[in-house]
MARBA-3410 file (N, C-alpha, C, O; in Angstrom, 1 decimal):
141
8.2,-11.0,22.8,7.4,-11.2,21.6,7.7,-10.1,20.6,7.7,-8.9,20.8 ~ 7.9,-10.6,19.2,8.0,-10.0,18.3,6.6,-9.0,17.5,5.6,-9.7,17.4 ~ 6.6,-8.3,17.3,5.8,-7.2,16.5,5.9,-7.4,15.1,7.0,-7.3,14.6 ~ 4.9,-7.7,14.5,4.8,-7.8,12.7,5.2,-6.5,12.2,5.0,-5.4,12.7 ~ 5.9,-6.8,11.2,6.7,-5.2,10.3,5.9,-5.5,9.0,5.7,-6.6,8.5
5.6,-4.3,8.7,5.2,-4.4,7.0,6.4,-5.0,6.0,7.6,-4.8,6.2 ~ 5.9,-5.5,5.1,6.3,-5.8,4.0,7.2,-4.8,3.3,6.8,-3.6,3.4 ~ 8.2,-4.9,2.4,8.8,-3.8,1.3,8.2,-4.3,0.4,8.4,-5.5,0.2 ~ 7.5,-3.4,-0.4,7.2,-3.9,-1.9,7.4,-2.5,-3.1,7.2,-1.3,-2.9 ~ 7.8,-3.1,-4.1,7.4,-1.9,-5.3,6.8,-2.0,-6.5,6.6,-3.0,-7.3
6.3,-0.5,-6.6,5.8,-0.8,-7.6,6.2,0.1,-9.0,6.6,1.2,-9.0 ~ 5.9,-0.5,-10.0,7.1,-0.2,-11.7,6.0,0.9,-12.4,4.8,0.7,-12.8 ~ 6.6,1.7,-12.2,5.8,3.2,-13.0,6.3,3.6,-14.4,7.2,4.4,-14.4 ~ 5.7,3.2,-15.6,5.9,2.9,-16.8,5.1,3.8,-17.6,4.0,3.5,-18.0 ~ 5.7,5.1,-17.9,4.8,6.1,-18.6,5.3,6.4,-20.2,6.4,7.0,-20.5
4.4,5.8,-21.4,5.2,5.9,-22.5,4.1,7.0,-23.4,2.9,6.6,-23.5 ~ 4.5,8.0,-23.8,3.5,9.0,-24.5,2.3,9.3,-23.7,2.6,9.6,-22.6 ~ 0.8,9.2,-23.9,0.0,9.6,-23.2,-0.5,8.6,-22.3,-1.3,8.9,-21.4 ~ -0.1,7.5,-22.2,-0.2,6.1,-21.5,0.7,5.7,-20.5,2.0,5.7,-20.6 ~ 0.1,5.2,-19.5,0.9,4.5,-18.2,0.6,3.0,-18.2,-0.6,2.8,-18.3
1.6,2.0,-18.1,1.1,0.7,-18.0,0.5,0.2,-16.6,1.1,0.5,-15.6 ~ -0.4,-0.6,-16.5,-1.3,-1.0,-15.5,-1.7,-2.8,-15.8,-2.0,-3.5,-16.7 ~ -1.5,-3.0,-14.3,-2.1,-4.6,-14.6,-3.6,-4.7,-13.4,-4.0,-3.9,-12.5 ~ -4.0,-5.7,-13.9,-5.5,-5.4,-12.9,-5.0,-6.9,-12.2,-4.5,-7.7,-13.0 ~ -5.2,-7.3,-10.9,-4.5,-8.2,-9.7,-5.5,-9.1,-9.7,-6.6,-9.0,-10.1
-4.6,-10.5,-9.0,-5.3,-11.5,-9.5,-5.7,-11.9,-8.1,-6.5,-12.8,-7.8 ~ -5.1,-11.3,-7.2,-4.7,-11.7,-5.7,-4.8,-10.5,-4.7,-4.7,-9.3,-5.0 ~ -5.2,-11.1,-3.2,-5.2,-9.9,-2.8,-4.1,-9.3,-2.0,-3.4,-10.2,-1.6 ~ -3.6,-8.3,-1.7,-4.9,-7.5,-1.5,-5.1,-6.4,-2.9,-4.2,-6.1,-3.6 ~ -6.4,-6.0,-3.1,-6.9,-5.3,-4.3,-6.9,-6.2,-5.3,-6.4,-5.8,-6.4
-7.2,-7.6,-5.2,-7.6,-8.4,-6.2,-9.1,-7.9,-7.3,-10.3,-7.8,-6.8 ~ -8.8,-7.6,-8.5,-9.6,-7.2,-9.8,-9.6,-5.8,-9.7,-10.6,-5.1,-10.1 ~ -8.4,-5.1,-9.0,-8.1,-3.6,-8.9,-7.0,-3.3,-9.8,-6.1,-4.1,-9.8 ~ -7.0,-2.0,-11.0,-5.8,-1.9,-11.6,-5.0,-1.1,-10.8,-5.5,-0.5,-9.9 ~ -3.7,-1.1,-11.1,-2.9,-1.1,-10.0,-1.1,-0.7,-11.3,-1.3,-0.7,-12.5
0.1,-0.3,-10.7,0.8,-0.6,-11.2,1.8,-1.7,-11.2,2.0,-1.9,-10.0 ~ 2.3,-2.3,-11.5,3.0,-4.1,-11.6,3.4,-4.1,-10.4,2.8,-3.3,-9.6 ~ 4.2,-4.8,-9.9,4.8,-4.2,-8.9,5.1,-5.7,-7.6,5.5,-6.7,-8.2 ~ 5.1,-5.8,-6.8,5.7,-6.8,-5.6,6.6,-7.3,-4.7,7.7,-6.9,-5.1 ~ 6.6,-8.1,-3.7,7.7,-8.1,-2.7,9.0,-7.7,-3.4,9.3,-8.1,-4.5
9.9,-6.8,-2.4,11.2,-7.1,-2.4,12.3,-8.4,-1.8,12.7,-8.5,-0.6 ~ 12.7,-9.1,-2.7,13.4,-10.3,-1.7,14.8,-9.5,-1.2,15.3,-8.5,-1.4 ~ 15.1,-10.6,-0.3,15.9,-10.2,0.8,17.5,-9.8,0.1,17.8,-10.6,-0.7 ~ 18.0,-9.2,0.3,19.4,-8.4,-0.6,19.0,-7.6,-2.0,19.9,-7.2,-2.7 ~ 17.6,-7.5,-2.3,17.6,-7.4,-3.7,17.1,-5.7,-3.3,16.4,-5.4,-2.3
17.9,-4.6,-4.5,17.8,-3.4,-4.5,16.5,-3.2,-4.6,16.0,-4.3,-4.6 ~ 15.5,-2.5,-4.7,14.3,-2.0,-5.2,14.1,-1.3,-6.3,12.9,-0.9,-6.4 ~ 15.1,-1.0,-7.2,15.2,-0.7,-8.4,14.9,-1.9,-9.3,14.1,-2.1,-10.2 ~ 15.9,-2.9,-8.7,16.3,-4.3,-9.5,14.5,-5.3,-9.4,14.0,-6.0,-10.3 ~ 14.0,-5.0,-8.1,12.9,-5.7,-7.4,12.4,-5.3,-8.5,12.7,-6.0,-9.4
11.7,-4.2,-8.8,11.1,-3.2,-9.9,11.1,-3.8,-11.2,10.2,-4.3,-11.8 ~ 12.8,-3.6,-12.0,12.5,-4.3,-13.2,11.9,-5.9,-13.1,11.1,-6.2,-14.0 ~ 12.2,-6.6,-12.3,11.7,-8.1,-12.0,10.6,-8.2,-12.0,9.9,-9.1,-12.5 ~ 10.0,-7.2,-11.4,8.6,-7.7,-11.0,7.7,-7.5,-12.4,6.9,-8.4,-12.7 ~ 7.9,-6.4,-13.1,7.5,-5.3,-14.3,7.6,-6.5,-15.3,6.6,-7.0,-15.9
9.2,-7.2,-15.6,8.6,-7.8,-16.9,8.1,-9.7,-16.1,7.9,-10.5,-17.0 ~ 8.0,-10.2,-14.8,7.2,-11.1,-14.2,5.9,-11.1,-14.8,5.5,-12.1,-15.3 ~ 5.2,-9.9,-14.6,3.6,-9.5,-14.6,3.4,-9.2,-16.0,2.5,-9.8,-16.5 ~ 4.1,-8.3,-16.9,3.8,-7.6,-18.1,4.7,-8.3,-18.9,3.9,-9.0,-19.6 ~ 6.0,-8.6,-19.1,6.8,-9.1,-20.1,7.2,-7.8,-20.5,7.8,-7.5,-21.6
7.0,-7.0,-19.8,8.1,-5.7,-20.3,9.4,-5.4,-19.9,9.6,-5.3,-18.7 ~ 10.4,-5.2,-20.7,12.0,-4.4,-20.0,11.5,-3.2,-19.8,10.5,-2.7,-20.2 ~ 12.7,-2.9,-19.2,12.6,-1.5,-18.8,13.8,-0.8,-17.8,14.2,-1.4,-16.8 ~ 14.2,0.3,-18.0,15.6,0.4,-17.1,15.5,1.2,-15.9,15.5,2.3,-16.3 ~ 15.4,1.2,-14.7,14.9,1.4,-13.5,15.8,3.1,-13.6,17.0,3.2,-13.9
14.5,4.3,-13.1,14.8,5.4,-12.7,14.8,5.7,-11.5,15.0,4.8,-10.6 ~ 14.7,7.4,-11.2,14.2,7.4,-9.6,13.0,6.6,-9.0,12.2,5.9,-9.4 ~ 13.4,7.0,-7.8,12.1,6.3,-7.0,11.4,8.0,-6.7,12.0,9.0,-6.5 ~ 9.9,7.6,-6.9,8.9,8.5,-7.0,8.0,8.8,-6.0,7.5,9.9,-5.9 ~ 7.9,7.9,-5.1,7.0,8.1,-4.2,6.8,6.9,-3.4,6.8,5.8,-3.9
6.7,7.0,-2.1,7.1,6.1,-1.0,5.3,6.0,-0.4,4.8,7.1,-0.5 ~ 4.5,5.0,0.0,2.8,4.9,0.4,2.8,3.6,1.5,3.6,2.8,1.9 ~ 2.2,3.8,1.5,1.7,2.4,2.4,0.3,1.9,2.2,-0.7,2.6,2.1 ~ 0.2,0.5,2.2,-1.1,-0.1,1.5,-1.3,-1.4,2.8,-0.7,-2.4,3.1 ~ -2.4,-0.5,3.5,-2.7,-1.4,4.6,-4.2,-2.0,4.1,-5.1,-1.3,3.7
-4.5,-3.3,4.2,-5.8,-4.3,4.5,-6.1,-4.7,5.7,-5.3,-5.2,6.4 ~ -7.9,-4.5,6.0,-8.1,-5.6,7.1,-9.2,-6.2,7.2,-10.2,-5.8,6.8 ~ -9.1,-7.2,7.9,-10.0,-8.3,7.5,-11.6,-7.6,8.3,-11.8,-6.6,9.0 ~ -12.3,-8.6,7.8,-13.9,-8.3,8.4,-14.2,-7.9,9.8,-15.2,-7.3,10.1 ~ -12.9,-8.5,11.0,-12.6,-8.4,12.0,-12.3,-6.5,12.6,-12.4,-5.9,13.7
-11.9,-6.1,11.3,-11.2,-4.5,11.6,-9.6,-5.0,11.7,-8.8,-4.1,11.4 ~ -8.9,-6.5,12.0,-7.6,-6.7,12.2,-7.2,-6.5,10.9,-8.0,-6.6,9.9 ~ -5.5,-5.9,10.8,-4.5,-5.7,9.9,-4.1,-7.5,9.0,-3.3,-8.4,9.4 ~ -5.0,-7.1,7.7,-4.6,-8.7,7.1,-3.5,-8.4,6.1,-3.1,-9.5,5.7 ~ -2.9,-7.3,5.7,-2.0,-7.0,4.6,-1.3,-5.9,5.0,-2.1,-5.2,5.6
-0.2,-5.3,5.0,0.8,-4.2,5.4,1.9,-4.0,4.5,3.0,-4.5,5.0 ~ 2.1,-3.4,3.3,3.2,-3.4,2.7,3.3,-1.9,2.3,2.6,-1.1,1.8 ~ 4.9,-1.6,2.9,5.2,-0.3,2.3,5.6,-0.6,0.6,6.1,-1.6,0.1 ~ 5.3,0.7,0.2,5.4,0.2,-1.5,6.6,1.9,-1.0,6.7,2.9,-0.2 ~ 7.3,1.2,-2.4,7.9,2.3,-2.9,8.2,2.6,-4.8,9.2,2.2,-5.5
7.3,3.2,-5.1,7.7,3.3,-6.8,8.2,3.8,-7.3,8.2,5.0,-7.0 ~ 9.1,3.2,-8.6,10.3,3.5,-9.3,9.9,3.9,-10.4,9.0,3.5,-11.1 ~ 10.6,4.8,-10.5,10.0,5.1,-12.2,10.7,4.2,-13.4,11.8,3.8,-13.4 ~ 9.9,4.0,-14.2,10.7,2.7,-15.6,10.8,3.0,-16.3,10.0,4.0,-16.4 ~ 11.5,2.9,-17.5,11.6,3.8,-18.7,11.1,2.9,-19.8,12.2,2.5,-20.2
10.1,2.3,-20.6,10.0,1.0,-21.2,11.3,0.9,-22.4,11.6,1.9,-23.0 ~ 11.8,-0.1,-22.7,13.1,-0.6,-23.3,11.8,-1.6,-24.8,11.6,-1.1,-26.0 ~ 11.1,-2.7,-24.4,10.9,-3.2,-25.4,9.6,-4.4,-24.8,9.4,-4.5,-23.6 ~ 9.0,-4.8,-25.5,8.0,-5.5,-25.2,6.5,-5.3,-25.0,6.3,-4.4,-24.2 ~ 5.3,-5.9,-25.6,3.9,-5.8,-25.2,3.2,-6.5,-24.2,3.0,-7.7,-24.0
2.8,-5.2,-23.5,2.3,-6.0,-22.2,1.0,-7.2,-22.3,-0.1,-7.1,-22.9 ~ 1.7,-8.3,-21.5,0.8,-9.5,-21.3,1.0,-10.1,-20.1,2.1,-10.4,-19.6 ~ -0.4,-10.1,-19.5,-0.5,-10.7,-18.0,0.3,-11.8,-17.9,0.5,-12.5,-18.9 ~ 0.8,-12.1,-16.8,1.8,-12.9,-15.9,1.9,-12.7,-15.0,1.4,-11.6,-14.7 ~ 2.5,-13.6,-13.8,2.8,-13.9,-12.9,0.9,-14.1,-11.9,0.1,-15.0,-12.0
0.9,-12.8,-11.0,-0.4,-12.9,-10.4,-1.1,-11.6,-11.3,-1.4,-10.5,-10.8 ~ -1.1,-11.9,-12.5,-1.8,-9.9,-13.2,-2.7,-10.6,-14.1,-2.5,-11.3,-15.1 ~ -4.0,-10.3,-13.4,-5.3,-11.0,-15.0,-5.0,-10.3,-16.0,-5.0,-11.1,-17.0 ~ -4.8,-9.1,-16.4,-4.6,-8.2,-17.6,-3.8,-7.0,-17.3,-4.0,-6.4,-16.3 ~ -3.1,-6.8,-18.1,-1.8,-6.1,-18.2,-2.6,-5.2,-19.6,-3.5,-5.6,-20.3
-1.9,-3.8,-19.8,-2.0,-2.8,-20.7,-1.7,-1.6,-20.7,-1.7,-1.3,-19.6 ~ -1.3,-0.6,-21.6,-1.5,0.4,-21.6,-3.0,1.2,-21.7,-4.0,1.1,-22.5 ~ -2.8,2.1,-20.4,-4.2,2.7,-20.3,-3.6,4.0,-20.1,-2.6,4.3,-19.5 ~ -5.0,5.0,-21.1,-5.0,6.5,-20.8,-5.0,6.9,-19.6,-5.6,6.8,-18.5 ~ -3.5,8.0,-20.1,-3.4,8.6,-18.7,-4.5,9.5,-18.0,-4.4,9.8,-16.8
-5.4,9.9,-18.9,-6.7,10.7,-18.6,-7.4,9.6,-17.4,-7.6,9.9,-16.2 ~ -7.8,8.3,-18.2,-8.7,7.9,-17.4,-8.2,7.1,-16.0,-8.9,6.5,-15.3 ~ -6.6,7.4,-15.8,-6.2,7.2,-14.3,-6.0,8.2,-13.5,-5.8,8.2,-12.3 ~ -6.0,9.1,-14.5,-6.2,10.3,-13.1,-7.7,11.0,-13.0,-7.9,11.9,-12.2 ~ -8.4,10.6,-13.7,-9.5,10.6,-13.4,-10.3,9.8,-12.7,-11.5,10.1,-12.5
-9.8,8.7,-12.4,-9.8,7.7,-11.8,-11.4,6.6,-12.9,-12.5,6.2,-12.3 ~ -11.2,6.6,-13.6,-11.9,5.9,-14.4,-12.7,4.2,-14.5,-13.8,3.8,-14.8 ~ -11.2,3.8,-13.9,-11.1,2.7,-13.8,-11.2,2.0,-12.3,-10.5,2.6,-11.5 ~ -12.0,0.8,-11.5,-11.5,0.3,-10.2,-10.1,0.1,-9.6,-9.6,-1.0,-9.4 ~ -9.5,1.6,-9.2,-8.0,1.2,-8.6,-7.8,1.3,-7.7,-8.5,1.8,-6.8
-6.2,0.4,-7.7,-6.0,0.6,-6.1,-5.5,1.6,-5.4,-5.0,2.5,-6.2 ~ -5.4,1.8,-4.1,-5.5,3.4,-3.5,-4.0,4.0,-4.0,-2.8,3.4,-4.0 ~ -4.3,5.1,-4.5,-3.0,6.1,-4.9,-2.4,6.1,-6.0,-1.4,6.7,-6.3 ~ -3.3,5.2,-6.9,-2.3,4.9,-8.5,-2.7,6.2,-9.1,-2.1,6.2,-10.2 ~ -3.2,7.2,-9.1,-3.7,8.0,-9.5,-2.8,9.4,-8.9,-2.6,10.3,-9.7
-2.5,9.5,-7.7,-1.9,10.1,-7.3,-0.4,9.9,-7.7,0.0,10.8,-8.4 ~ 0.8,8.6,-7.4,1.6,8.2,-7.7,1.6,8.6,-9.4,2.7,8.9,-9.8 ~ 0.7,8.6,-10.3,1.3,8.9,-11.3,1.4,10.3,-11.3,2.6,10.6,-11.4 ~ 0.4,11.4,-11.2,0.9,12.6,-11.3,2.5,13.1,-10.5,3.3,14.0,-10.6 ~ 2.4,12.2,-10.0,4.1,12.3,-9.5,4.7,12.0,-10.5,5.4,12.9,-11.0
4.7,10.8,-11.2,5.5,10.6,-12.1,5.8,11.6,-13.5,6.8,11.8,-14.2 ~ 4.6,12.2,-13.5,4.3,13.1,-14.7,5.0,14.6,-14.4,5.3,15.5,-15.2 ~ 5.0,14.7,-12.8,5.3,16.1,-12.5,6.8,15.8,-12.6,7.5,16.8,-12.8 ~ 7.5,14.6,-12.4,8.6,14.4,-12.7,9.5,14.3,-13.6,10.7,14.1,-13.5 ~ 8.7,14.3,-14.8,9.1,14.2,-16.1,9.3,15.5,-16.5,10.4,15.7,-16.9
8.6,16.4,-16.5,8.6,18.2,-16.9,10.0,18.8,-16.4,10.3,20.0,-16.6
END
């Protein structure tokens, strides 16, 4: 008998002047959570490349894939206490190229939001967007 493996997913970390781009999810897990873009990696596909794909999927933004910033795990479970969702995330940093963010794919609203009020956690997010960006920021200096 085989054993369930998590998921690879990533997620596109888009920081332009005092703002990081965010989409709020339409689906779960962390449905009506802002969150950064982000989703499965398909099978052969780099996780850089996963990254730009998914970024302008959800937002309609380009953007040219940097390092990767930070490696999490986003576990859900159902009412039972059982594991309903398992995805390792790993986020890339993005450099934005061109475009205004507009929800797509599974993203109710896409935007630029103050970097203040995500690391202050301001907003309903999902676990570690707050954390993952000060990575991104401590990576930029």
């Amino acid at each position: 008998m085989s054993l369930p493996v998590p998921r690879l997913a990533v997620l596109a970390v888009v920081v332009r002047g005092d703002q990081a781009l965010l989409v709020r999810r339409a689906n779960p897990p962390d449905a009506g959570l802002w969150g950064f873009p982000g989703g499965k990696v398909d099978w052969g596909e780099p996780v850089e490349a996963a990254a730009l794909r998914e970024l302008a999927e959800e937002t309609g933004i380009t953007a040219t894939a940097g390092p990767v910033l930070a490696c999490t795990d986003a576990i859900s479970r159902d009412e039972t206490g059982a594991i309903a969702f398992h995805y390792h995330l790993v986020a890339v940093a993005c450099h934005w190229q061109a475009g205004a963010p507009q929800a797509g794919d599974d993203a109710l609203e896409a935007a630029w939001v103050a970097q203040d009020d995500i690391l202050s956690e301001a907003l309903p997010l999902s676990a570690r967007v707050a954390e993952v960006l000060a990575r991104a920021l401590a990576a930029q200096r």
